[in-house]
N, C-alpha and C positions, 0 to 999 in steps of 0.2 A: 571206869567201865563197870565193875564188878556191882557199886553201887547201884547204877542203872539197873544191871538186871534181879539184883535184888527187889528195887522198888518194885520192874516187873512182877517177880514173883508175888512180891505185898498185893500189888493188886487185884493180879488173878486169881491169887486165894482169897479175895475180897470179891471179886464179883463172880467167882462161882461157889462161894460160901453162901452168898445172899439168894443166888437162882437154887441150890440145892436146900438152903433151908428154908425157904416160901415159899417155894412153886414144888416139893418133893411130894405132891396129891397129886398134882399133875401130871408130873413126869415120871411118876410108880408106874402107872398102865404101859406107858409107848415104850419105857426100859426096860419092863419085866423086871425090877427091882423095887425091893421094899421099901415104902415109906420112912418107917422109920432109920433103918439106914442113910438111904438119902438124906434125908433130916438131922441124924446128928453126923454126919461125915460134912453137911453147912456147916453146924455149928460149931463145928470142932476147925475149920478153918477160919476163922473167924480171929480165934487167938492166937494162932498160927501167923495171921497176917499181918498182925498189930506187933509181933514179937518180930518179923523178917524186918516188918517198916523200921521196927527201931533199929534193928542190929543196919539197914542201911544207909540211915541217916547221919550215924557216927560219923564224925571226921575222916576217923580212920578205925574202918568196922574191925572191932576182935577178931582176932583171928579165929580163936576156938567157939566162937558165935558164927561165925559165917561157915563153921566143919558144921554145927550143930544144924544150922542147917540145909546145908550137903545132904550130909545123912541122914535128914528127917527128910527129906524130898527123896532119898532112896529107898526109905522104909514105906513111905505112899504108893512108891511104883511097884515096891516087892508085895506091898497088902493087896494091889488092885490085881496084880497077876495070880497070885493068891484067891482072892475073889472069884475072878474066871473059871479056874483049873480044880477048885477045891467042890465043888458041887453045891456049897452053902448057898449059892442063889440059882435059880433058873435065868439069866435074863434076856430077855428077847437079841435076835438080830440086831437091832437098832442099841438093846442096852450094852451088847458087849460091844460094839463100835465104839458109841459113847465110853466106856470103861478103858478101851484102848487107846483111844484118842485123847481122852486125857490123862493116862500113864503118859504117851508121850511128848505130849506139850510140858507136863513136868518133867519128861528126862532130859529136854530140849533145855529147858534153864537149869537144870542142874549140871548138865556137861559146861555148860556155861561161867555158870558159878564158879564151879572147879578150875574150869582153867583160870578163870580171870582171880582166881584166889591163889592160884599155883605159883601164878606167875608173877604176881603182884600189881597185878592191875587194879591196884584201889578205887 
């Protein structure tokens, strides 16, 4: 099981890496968020995702690979509330939805994670 939503995770940070670093002109206006932002928070998921894929694909994922990233899926949701609360961006209605709906699609597979790494469900 854990595997699964590892790969989950691989991928999600694979297809919204790709919509945030190519389409991040686009979607600056409708979120009220910066370009550039958007653009390297793609690209920085990018190796993020290639690093979850492998740590899933192990027979039997590391255990201290799979905390690694636990807590790197925690530290994305504590930057994007961060984001919000800290004044550093203005971003529209629609961009703080966006900001909060994706904190919690990733807090959704990190609780995930966790248990299935808790408990041993390899």
């Amino acid at each position: 099981f854990l595997r699964w939503i590892l790969l989950a995770d691989a991928a999600t940070c694979v297809a919204m890496g790709l919509a945030l670093a190519l389409g991040a002109g686009a979607l600056s206006s409708p979120l009220g968020l910066p370009a550039a932002l958007l653009q390297y928070s793609g690209v920085a998921l990018l190796p993020i995702a290639a690093y979850i894929a492998w740590v899933a694909t192990r027979k039997d994922p590391p255990s201290l690979a799979v905390a690694f990233v636990i807590a790197g899926n925690a530290l994305w949701i504590a930057a994007s509330v961060v984001l919000l609360v800290s004044g550093w961006v203005s971003p529209s209605p629609l961009g703080s939805v966006f900001v909060i709906a994706q904190a919690l699609a990733v807090a959704l597979l990190d609780v995930l994670e966790y248990d299935a790494w808790r408990n041993g469900w390899g």
